[in-house]
N, C-alpha and C positions, 0 to 999 in steps of 0.2 A: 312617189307620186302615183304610179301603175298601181300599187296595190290598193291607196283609197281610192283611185278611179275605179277600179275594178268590182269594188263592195261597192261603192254608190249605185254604176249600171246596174248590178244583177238585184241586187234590193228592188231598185225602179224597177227591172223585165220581170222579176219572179212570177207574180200575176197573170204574165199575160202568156197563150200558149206558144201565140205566133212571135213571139217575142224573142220567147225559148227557146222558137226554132230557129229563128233570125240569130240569133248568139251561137248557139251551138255549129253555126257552120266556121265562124273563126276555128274553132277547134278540130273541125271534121279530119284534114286530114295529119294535122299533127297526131291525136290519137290511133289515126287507121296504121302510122308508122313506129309510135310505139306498142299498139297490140302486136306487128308483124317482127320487129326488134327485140322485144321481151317474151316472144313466142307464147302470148297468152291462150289460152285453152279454157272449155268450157269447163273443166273438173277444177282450172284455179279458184282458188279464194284470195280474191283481192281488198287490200287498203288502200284507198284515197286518201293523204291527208292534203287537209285545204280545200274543200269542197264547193263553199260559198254558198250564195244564197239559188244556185243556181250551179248544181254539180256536174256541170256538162263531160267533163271529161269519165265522171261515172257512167251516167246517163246513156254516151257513147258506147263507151265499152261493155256495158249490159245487154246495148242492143244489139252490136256487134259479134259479140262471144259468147252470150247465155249464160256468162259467170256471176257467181255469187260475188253480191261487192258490198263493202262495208268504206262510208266515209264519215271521216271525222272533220270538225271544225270546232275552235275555241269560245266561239261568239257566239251567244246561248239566242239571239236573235235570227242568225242566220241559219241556226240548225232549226228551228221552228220553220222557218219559209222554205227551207229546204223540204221538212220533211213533208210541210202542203205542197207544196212540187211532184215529188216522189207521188205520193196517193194519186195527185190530180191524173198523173199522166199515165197510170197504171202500174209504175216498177215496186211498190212498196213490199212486194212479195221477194223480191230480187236485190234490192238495194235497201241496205239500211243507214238512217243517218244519225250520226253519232255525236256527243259534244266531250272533246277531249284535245287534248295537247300530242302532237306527233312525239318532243321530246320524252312523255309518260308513258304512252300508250303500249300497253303487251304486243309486240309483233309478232312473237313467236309460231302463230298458229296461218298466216297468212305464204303463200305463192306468190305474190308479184305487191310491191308495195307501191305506190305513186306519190309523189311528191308535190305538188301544185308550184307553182312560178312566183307565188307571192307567198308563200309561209315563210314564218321568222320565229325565233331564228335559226336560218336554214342549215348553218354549217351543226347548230349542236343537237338538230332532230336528224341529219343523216348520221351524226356520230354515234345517235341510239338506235337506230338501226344499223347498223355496219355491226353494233357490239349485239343487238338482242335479236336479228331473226335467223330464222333457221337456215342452214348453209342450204345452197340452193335457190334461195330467196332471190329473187329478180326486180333486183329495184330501180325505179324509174325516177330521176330525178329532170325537171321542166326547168 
């Protein structure tokens, strides 16, 4: 139920700025505790998977740390409003959005991975990361 409520909201707010920013505060301090937990740093290069139409917890962490972040989502709809999002607000230099499956996805080249609260299925996309990134890798599971 959470996860199609979750795509419905952010589809409905993507458009709107104030919207964005109204969403982005459920998030604020979840994220501000895992950039401080995952000891995220400007030189990482991070993955988001599960981004939505509305990839706030990138968004955060971009603005937060200055790091390079790459997210991905499966819904070739959502990565489109995503990535009008991304331009709209300025990050498109900084944040790239991607359409692809966490369980596929190459992780090898990534510092901090993030996991979204509604990706499925979630037990067999952390098992591809546990087996594909690089030791060291800092993964954040919501």
């Amino acid at each position: 139920m959470i996860i199609a409520w979750t795509k419905w909201m952010e589809k409905k707010c993507a458009c709107s700025n104030f919207l964005v920013n109204l969403y982005g505060l459920y998030y604020r301090e979840t994220v501000k505790k895992e950039i401080e937990l995952a000891e995220v740093r400007e030189n990482d290069r991070i993955l988001c998977i599960g981004g939505g139409s509305i990839p706030s917890t990138a968004i955060q962490m971009a603005n937060l740390t200055k790091a390079e972040i790459d997210v991905i989502d499966m819904d070739p709809k959502v990565v489109i409003n995503a990535r009008k999002l991304i331009n709209r607000i300025g990050l498109d230099g900084q944040v790239s959005i991607l359409q692809g499956k966490g369980e596929d996805m190459d992780v090898g080249c990534y510092d901090v991975i993030h996991v979204a609260l509604q990706v499925t299925p979630k037990e067999k996309v952390v098992d591809h990361l546990w087996a594909n990134s690089k030791k060291g890798t800092r993964i954040i599971v919501r």
